[in-house]
C-alpha positions in Angstrom: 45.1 10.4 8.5 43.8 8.7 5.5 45.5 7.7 3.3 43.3 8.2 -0.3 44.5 11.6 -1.9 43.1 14.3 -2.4 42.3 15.1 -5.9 42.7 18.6 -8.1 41.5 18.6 -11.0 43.4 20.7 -13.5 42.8 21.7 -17.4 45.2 24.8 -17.5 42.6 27.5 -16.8 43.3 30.3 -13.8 40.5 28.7 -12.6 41.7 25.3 -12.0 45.0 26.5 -10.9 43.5 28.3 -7.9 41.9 24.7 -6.7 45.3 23.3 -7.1 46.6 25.8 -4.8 43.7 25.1 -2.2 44.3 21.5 -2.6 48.0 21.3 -2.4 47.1 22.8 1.3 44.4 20.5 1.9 46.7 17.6 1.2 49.2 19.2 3.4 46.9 19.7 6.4 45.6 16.2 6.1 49.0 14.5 5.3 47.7 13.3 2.5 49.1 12.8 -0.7 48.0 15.1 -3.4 47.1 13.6 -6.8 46.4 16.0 -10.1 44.0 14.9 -12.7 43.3 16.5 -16.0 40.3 14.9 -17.8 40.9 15.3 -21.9 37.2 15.4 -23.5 36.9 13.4 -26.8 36.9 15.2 -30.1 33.8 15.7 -31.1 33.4 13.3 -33.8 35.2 10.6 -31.6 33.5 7.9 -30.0 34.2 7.1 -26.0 35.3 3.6 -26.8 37.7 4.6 -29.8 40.0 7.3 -28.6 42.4 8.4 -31.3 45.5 7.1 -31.5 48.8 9.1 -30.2 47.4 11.1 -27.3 50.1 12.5 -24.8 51.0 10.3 -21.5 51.0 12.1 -18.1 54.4 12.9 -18.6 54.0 14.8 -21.8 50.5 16.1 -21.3 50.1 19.7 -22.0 48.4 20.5 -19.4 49.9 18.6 -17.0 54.0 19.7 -17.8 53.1 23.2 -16.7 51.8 22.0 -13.5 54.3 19.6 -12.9 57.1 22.6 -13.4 55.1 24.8 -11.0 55.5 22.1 -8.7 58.9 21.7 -8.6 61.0 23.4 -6.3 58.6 23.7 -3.8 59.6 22.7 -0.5 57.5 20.7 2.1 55.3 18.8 -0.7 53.2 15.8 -0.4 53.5 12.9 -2.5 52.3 14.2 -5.7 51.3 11.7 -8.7 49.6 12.7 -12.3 47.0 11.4 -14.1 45.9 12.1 -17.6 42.5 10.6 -18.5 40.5 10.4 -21.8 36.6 11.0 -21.7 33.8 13.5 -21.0 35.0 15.3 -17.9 31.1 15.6 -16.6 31.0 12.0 -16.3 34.9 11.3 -14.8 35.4 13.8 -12.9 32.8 12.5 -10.0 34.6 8.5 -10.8 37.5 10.4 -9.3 35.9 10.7 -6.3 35.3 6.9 -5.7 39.2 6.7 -4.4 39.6 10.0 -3.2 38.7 11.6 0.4 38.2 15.0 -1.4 38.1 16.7 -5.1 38.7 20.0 -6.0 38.4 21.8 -8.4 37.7 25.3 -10.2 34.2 27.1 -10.5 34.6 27.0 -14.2 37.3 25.6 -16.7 38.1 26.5 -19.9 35.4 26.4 -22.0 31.8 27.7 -21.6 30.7 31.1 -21.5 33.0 33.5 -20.2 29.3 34.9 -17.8 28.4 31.6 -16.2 29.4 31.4 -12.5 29.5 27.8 -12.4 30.6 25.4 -15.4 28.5 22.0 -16.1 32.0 19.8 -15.2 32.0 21.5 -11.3 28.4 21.4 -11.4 28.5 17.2 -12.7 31.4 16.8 -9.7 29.5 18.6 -6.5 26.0 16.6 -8.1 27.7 13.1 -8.3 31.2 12.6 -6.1 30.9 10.1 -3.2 33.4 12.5 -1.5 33.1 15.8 -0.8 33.9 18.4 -3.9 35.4 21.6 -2.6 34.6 24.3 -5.3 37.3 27.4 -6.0 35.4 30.5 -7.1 37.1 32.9 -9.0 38.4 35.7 -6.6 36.2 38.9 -6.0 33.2 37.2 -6.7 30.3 40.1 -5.3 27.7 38.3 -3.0 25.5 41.1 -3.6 24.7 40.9 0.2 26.7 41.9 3.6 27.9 39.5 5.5 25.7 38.4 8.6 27.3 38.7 11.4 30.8 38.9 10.5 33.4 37.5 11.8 34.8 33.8 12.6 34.1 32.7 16.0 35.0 33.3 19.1 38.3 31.4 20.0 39.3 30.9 15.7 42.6 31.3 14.7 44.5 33.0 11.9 42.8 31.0 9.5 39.3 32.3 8.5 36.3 30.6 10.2 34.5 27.8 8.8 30.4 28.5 7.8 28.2 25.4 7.7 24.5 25.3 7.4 22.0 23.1 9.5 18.6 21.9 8.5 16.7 21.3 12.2 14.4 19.6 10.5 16.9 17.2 8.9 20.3 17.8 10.0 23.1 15.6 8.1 25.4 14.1 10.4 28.0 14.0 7.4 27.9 17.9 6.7 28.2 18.5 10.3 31.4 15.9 10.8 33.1 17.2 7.5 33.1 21.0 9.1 33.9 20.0 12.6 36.8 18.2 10.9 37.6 21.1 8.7 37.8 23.5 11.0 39.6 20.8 13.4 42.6 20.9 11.1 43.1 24.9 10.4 42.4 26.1 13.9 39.7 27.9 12.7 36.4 28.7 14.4 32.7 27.0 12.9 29.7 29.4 12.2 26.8 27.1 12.6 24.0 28.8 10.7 20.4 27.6 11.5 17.8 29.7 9.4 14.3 29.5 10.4 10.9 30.2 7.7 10.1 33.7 8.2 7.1 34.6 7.9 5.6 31.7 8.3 3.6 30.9 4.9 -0.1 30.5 6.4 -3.0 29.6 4.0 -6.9 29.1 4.4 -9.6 27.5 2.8 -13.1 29.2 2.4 -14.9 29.8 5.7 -11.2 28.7 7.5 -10.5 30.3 10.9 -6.8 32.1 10.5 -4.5 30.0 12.7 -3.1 31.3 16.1 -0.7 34.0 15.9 2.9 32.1 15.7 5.6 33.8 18.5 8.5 34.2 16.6 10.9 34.5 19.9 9.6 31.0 20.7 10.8 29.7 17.4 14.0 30.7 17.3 14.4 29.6 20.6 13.7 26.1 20.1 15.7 26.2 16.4 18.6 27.2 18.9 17.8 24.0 21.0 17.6 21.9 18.6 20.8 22.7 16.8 22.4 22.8 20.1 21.5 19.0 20.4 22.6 17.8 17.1 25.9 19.4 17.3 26.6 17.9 20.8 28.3 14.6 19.2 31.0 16.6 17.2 31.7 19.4 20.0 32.7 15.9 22.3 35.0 14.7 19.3 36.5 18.1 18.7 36.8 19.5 21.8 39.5 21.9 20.4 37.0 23.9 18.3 34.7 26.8 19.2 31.0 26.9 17.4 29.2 29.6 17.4 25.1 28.8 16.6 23.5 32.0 14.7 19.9 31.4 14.5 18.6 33.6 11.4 15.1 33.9 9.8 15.1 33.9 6.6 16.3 31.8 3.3 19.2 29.6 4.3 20.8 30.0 0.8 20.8 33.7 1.1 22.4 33.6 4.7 25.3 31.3 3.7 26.2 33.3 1.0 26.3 36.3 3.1 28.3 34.2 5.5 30.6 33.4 2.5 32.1 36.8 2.4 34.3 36.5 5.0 35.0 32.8 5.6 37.2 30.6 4.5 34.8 27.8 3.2 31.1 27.4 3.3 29.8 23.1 4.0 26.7 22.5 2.9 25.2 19.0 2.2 23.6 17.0 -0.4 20.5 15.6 -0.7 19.5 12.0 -0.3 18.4 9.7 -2.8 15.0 9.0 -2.4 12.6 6.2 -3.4 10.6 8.1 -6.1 13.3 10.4 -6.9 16.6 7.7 -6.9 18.5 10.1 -9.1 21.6 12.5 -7.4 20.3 15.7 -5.9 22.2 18.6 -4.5 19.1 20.5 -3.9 18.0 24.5 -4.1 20.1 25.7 -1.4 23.6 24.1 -2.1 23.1 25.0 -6.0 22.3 28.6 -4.5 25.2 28.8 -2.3 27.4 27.2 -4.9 26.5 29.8 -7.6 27.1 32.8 -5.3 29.5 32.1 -2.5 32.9 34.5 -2.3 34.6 31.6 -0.7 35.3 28.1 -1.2 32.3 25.5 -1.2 32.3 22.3 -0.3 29.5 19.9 -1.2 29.4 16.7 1.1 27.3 13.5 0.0 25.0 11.8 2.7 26.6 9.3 4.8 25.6 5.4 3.6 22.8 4.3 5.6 24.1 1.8 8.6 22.7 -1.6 7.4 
């Protein structure tokens, strides 16, 4: 197992507690040692490079102690170090990521509107990490939609399945590792979720002949086959777990998040920088399924290109 920790971050909200909980066991499943963070934004009228003088240490950080003394007693506990750092949490909260295999934290901290679903902090972390950011929603979160297909796959364990999303026409080799992984360590089954454009989006010019009438059965069919393909790598290196490919037509972002309301994460990817457009991208669908999901999200950054 690696040995980079993984990473809560922590700022004495429920919300930030929950992703220490989720961490704590993602630490223990990878036998990794679990590091906890809280980020202390500057005063307002303080500048980045002149921090005032007297701040608290790790060891007498207020937010920090608490955790610390929820900690203790615990049995069976990684290593566990703490970390209290000074600056605009949008901005080091992703630097945390540099020396971590994974960050978590909670949907929203402490400040912000008590209505927002996702806080600018979480949002800055999934954008911006080079790990993956696991996100902690607050519990009972309403999807608005039924679950398709519920249910973790055939063969899962205890532990609930594991829903990632495939693009057919792009698949990310990184998502797809990451949840074959995932579900790898809890024994859990993998919903692969391919969703297809339905109905297809035709439009003509003046004097245009409408274009043959598209079989929708021979769609999904090949979707299936070519998701099949692209996960054959990862079945042959996890041989141990069972995915299920569901083929839906449809918005992707509105089938993972029905998905979400019975599983016990939700992978989705994050775009690639581009040429014209080098700036960090999640793109429409993971902000979707990051805003809405019931269960955990976890936002994985492209793989570096092989040079």
């Amino acid at each position: 197992m690696s040995t980079q920790p993984v990473v809560a971050a922590v700022d004495g909200s429920d919300d930030s507690l929950r992703a220490l909980e989720w961490a704590l066991d993602a630490a223990h499943r990878r036998e990794a040692p679990l590091r906890v963070a809280h980020v202390r934004q500057y005063a307002l009228w303080g500048r980045p490079d002149a921090a005032p003088a007297g701040l608290p240490t790790a060891e007498d950080d207020p937010v920090l102690g608490p955790v610390r003394a929820r900690l203790e007693g615990q049995t069976g506990l990684p290593a566990v170090d703490f970390v209290a750092l000074d600056g605009a949490p949008g901005a080091v909260l992703p630097e945390l990521g540099a020396t971590a295999q994974l960050l978590v934290l909670g949907s929203r901290g402490r400040g912000g509107f008590t209505s927002l679903l996702l806080g600018s902090n979480s949002l800055a972390a999934a954008r911006d990490a080079e790990c993956p950011v696991v996100v902690v929603p607050r519990p009972g979160r309403d999807t608005g939609t039924p679950a398709e297909g519920a249910g973790s796959a055939e063969g899962a364990g205890e532990d609930p399945g594991i829903v990632v999303g495939v693009n057919v026409d792009g698949p990310d080799e990184a998502t797809l590792a990451f949840a074959f992984r995932e579900a790898a360590l809890r024994g859990a089954g993998l919903r692969v979720l391919a969703a297809y454009p339905w109905p297809p989006q035709t439009w003509m010019l003046p004097g245009e002949m409408p274009a043959p009438q598209i079989d929708q059965s021979a769609v999904e069919h090949e979707t299936r086959v070519l998701a099949d393909g692209f996960l054959t790598p990862h079945r042959t290196r996890h041989p141990e777990v069972t995915a299920e490919i569901r083929v839906l037509p449809g918005d992707a972002a509105g089938h993972l998040v029905a998905a979400s309301e019975d599983a016990g994460l939700v992978v989705v990817g994050r775009h690639r920088r581009r040429l014209l457009a080098p700036a960090r991208m999640m793109g429409s669908v993971t902000q979707a399924v990051l805003l809405h999901a019931a269960s955990p999200v976890a936002v994985v950054p492209p793989a570096l290109p092989e040079e």
